[in-house]
C-alpha positions, 0 to 999 in steps of 0.5 A: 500500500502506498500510504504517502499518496494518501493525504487528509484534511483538517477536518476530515482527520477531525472526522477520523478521530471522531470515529475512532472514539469508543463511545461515538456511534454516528458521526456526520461529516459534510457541509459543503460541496468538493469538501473530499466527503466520499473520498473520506468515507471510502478510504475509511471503508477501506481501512477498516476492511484491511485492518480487521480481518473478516470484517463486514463493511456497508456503503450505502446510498439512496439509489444504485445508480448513485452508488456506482456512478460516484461514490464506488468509482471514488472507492475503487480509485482509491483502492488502485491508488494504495496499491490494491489490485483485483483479482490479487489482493480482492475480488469483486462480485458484480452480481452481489455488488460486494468486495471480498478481500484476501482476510475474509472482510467484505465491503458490501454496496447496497442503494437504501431507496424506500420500497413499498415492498419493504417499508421498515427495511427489513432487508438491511436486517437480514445482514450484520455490519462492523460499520458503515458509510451512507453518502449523501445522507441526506437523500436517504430515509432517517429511519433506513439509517436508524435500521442499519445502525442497529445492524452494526455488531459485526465480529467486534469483540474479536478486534476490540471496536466498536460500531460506527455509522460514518453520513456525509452530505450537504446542508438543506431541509433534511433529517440530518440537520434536525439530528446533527446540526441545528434545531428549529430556530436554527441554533447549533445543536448539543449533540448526546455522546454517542454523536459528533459532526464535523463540519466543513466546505470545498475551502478544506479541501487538500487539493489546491487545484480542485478546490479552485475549479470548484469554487469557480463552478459553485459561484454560478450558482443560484444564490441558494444553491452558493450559500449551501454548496460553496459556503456550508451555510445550513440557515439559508432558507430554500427557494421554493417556487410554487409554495403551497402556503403563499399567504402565511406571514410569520409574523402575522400567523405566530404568536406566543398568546395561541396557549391552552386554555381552560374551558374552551373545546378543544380540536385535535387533527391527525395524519395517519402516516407512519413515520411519522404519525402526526397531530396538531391540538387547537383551540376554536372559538367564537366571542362577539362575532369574531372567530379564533383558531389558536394552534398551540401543540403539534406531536409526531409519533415515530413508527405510528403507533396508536396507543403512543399517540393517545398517550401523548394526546391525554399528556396535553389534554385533561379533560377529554370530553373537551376533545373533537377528532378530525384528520383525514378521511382516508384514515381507514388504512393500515399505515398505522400501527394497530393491533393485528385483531384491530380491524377498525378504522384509524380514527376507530382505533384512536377513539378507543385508545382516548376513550372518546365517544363515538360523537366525538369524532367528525370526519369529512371528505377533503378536496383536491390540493388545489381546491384546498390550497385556495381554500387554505390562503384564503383563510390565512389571508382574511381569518382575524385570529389565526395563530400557531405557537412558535413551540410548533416549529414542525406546523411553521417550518411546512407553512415556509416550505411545502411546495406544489407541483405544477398542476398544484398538487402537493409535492410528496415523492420523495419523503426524504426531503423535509419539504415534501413532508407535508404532515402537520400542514396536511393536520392543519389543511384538515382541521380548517376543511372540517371546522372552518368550511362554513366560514371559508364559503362565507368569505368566498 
């Protein structure tokens, strides 16, 4: 191996160094684009295959043809340039997309798209892993990488390690910032032990002549895309083209006065998606002529289940008789978690779970997003009281940035990305479709 064609950055021997802590088990490296992110991964992969004998590495991303176009090309450069030769020191197998090394180890690559088929990818459990890598993390699912972490004890007590799961990427409305970045009001995260990050641009790069034809190519970027790719700047906001809530003002629409209060009915709206399960509480009310609708909680269930979600509910509110339940009306499929014997509706398992009456609950036909989205501004536009809490920060951030397509269709393919999450707007679009339509069509 030729270890002095091999060089390293500053931050990216920050990321190493991250890594080879005991008690670190994820660890993001990223920012910026041209930073050497894929080169770090791939070299790391590498290591820890020829270091520890019969050792079983994962590099994963979104889609396959990713993955071989980019960051395998990156991974088998750097083995011929330490010296590796196939067929010598590895074997490749095409068909399974896996290395196998002369000492046993294997380097597995494996995309980690969503599949209808598999929706808790419950393929990457079939497999033990020492450690991995996910390029470009941000484009993957949170909970295939959560699936994969847990997959992470491969052989090592035999060497003595521990697991490591190594994300890269760039900043954006994403899972990963949420986890490892920065918070809501964009303030940088205190991240639990078992964290680190590193943080860093094309400025890091090693390579002087890279890192200048780079730059040259960012700087014709958008202002967006250069803030994000060229600075690493994680608080720029996203340009969204088409918002489906053009007529929210946060200044206008959130408020710290939209609180709980006593004796007033209080209305609960949920989404039965899985991941996240999702409701926002509200109140709405009617003094003088004048309406109010103060949103003043939102709650987010991981893996959808019913019964967590009922007990996050009562949490909030004491006086369940208070409580009128509406979502969505397709909320008679599976997508949460119900007992197998359970072949109620979704709305009928909540029910039961809250111990509400069957009264209690309102559920009309919601129109198409367009109908809706015109419906919605209007009501943001000319309701005389519409607040949200600033704690909700989910329901804010969707107002920001949830975009429609051109037919103004809600853009929902690609749940990896936060702005096509449109949970706890979906709550909201449902509880003014249920609660408010006489006063929409009073103002139409």
């Amino acid at each position: 191996m030729n270890e002095n064609a091999i060089r390293l950055s500053k931050k990216q021997w920050q990321a190493w160094n991250a890594l080879e802590k005991p008690h670190v088990a994820e660890v993001f490296a990223g920012g910026g684009a041209g930073g050497g992110k894929s080169y770090l991964g791939c070299l790391r992969q590498i290591y820890r295959r020829t270091t520890y004998a019969d050792t079983r590495g994962f590099i994963g991303r979104e889609s396959y043809t990713a993955l071989r176009d980019s960051t395998m090309k990156t991974y088998f450069a750097l083995l011929a340039k330490m010296g590796y030769v196939s067929d010598v020191h590895y074997k490749y197998n095409a068909q399974e997309h896996t290395i196998y090394f002369n000492n046993g180890s294997e380097q597995h690559f494996r995309h980690m798209a969503w599949q209808p088929s598999d929706p808790d990818y419950n393929r990457f459990g079939s497999t033990e892993y020492t450690d991995g890598f996910v390029d470009e993390a941000p484009e993957v699912d949170e909970r295939a990488c959560q699936v994969l972490l847990s997959r992470m004890r491969y052989n090592h007590q035999k060497h003595g390690i521990t697991k490591e799961l190594l994300y890269t990427g760039n900043p954006g409305e994403n899972w990963v910032k949420y986890a490892f970045v920065m918070d809501d009001q964009n303030r940088l995260l205190a991240l639990p032990q078992h964290r680190e990050r590193v943080l860093f641009t094309i400025f890091d790069n090693p390579d002087e002549e890279l890192r200048e034809s780079y730059r040259q190519t960012l700087e014709l970027l958008d202002d967006y895309d250069k803030q994000r790719l060229l600075y690493g700047d994680w608080t720029v906001n996203p340009n969204i083209e088409r918002p489906f809530a053009f007529a929210f003002e946060e200044s206008k629409h959130v408020s710290a006065d939209a609180i709980q209060r006593e004796n007033l009915p209080i209305k609960v709206s949920v989404d039965f998606n899985r991941q996240p399960f999702t409701c926002i509480i509200a109140h709405l009310w009617t003094d003088e002529q004048s309406p109010h609708l103060h949103i003043f909680k939102e709650i987010a269930v991981d893996n959808g289940s019913i019964e967590e979600m009922a007990r996050r509910i009562k949490a909030v509110v004491q006086n369940l008789f208070s409580i009128e339940l509406t979502g969505d009306a397709m909320g008679n499929n599976k997508t949460v978690k119900v007992r197998e014997s359970d072949n109620n509706t979704m709305f009928s398992a909540l029910r039961d779970a809250l111990g509400i009456t069957e009264k209690q609950v309102r559920v009309v036909r919601n129109p198409f997003h367009v109908e809706s989205r015109e419906q919605y501004n209007l009501m943001l536009a000319r309701h005389p009281d519409f607040k949200i809490h600033p704690s909700c920060t989910g329901l804010i951030r969707d107002h920001k940035i949830v975009e429609v397509d051109e037919h103004g269709k809600i853009k929902k393919s690609d749940r990896s990305q936060i702005a096509q999450q449109a949970d706890f707007l979906d709550c909201s679009r449902y509880l003014c479709n249920t609660f408010l339509a006489k006063y929409i069509n009073t103002l139409r």
